[in-house]
C-alpha positions in Angstrom: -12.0 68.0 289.9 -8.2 68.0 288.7 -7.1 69.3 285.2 -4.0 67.7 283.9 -2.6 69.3 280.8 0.0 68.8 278.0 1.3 70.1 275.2 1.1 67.1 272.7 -0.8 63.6 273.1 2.2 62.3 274.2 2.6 64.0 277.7 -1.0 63.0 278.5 -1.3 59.4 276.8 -1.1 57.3 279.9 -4.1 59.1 281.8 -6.3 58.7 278.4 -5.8 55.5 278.6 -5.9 54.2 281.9 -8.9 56.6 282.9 -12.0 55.3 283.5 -13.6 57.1 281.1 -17.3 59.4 281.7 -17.2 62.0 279.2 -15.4 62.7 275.7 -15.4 66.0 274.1 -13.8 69.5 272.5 -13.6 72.6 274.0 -11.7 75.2 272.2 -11.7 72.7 269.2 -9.2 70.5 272.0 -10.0 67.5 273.0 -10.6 66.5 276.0 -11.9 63.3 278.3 -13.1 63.4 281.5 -12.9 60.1 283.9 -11.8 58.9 287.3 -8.3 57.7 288.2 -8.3 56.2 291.6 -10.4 58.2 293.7 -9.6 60.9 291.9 -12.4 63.0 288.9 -10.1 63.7 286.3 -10.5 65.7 283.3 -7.1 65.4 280.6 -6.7 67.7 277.5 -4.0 68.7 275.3 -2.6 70.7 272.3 -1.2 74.4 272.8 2.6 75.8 272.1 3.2 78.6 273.7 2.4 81.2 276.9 -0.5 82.8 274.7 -2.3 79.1 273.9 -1.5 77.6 277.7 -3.1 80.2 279.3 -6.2 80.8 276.8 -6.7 76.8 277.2 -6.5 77.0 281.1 -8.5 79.7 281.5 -11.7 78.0 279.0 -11.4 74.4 281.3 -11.5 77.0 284.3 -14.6 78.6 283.1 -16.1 75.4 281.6 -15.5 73.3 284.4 -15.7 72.9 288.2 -11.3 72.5 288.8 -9.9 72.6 292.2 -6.2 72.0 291.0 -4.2 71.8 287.9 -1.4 69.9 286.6 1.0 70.3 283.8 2.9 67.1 282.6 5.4 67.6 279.7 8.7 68.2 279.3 11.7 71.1 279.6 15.0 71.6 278.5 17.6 71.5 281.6 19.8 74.7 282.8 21.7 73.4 285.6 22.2 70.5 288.0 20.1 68.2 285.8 20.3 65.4 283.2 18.4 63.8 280.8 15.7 62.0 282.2 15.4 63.8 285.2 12.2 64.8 286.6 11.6 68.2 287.9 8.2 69.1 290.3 8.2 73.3 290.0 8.2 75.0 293.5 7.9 78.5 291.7 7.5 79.8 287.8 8.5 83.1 286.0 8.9 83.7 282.6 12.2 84.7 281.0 11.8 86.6 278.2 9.0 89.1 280.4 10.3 92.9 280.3 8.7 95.7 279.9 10.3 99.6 278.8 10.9 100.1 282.6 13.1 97.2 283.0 10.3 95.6 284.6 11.0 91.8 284.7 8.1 88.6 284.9 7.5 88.5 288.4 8.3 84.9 290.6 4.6 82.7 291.0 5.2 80.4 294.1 3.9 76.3 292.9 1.1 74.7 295.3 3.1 73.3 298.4 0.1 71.0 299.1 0.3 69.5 295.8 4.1 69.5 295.8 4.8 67.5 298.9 1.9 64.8 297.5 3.6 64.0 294.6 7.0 63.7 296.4 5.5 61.1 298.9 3.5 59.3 296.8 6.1 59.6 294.2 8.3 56.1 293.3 10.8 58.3 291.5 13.2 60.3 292.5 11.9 63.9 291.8 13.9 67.2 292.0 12.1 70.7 292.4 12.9 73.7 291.6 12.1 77.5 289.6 11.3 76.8 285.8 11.2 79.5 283.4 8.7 79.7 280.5 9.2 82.1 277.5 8.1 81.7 274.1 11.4 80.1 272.3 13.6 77.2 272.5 16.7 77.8 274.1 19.2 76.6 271.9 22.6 78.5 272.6 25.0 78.5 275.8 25.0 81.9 275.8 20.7 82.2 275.8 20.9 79.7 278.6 23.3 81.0 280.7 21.9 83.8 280.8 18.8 82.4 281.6 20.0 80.6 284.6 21.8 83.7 285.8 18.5 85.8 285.6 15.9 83.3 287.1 18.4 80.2 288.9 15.9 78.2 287.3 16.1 74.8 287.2 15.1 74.1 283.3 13.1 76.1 281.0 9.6 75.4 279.0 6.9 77.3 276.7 3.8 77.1 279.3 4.6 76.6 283.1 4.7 80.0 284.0 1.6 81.0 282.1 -0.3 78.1 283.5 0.5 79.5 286.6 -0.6 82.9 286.3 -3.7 82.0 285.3 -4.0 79.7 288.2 -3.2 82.2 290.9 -5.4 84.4 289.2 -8.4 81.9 289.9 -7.1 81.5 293.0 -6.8 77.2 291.7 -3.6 74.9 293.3 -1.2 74.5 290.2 1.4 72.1 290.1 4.1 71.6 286.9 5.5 67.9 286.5 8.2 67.8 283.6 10.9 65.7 282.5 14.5 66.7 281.2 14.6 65.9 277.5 17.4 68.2 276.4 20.2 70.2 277.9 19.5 74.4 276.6 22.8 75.3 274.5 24.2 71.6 274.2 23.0 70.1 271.0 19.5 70.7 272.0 17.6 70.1 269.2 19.6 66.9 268.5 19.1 65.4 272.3 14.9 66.6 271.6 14.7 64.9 268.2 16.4 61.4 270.7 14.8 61.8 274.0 11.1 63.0 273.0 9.3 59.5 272.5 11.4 57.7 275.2 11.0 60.7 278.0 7.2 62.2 277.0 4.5 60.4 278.9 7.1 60.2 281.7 5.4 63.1 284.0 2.2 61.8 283.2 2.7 58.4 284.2 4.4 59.6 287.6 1.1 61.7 288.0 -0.8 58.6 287.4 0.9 56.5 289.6 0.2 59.3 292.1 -3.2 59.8 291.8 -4.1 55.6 292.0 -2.6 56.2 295.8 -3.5 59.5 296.8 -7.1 61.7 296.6 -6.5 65.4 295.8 
């Protein structure tokens, strides 16, 4: 079974309503559906902000529910080499703002290659891949997100890849993040999220959509 998650309705609302539905309920008081698009048995939830919330929600599908590989549709704020609108498939995930008294920084969590090169082939948009960074902000000063970019040469940054992933590898499940561009960190970011939110938030989810109609996971 594949878990796709978002943050908001939004990043999951093509699934949900394209699925073919078998089963609707909560868990964690969040909804969630549970269906079959293509070959594929799909189960779709939403509604966490933040490391702490993506990984308790992960981890309660995990336990709940027989996943072989998760996905993560949303959206991020690009760092550099990106636009608005662009669609970035992570390779790896770390989180930014990780550091302990030692100087001990969030550690680099490699993406699932096998899920990676699927989306890419059976991808009709251009995708670029990449590190993103997760941490528990927005970004919304140069000076934040160079720094950022120096630290991790991440692609774009996000509230929930990273943990996603750790609790992945910790299951030992394939996890793959899908997000679109929908800002620029430190160039009127909040502005350009306000604008590009409704036009560019189901965008990952409908790529992953289109992917899973031609492809069995």
């Amino acid at each position: 079974m594949i878990l796709v998650l978002g943050v908001f309705k939004i990043e999951v609302e093509p699934m949900l309503e394209e699925m073919e539905v078998l089963e609707k309920g909560r868990l964690l008081k969040r909804y969630y559906q549970r269906g079959v698009v293509g070959r594929n048995e799909v189960i779709v939830s939403y509604g966490f902000i933040g490391k702490v919330e993506a990984a308790l929600v992960t981890q309660a599908f995990l336990d709940n529910f027989n996943i072989d590989a998760v996905f993560l549709t949303g959206n991020a704020g690009g760092l550099e080499g990106v636009e608005v609108g662009d669609v970035i498939v992570g390779d790896s995930y770390t989180e930014y703002d990780f550091e302990t008294a030692l100087g001990d920084e969030g550690i680099v969590i490699s993406g699932s290659e096998e899920l990676e090169d699927k989306v890419i082939a059976y991808s009709s948009r251009e995708i670029k891949t990449g590190l993103i960074a997760s941490g528990d902000s927005f970004v919304t000063t140069r000076e934040r997100a160079e720094k950022i970019r120096k630290t991790t040469k991440a692609l774009c940054v996000d509230m929930d890849s990273a943990a996603v992933a750790k609790v992945c590898y910790e299951n030992e499940k394939k996890f793959l993040a899908i997000k679109t561009i929908v800002d620029l960190c430190g160039k009127d970011t909040e502005e350009d999220f306000k604008r590009n939110y409704e036009k560019y938030g189901f965008l990952s989810n409908l790529i992953l959509l289109d992917v899973l109609k031609r492809c069995v996971f």
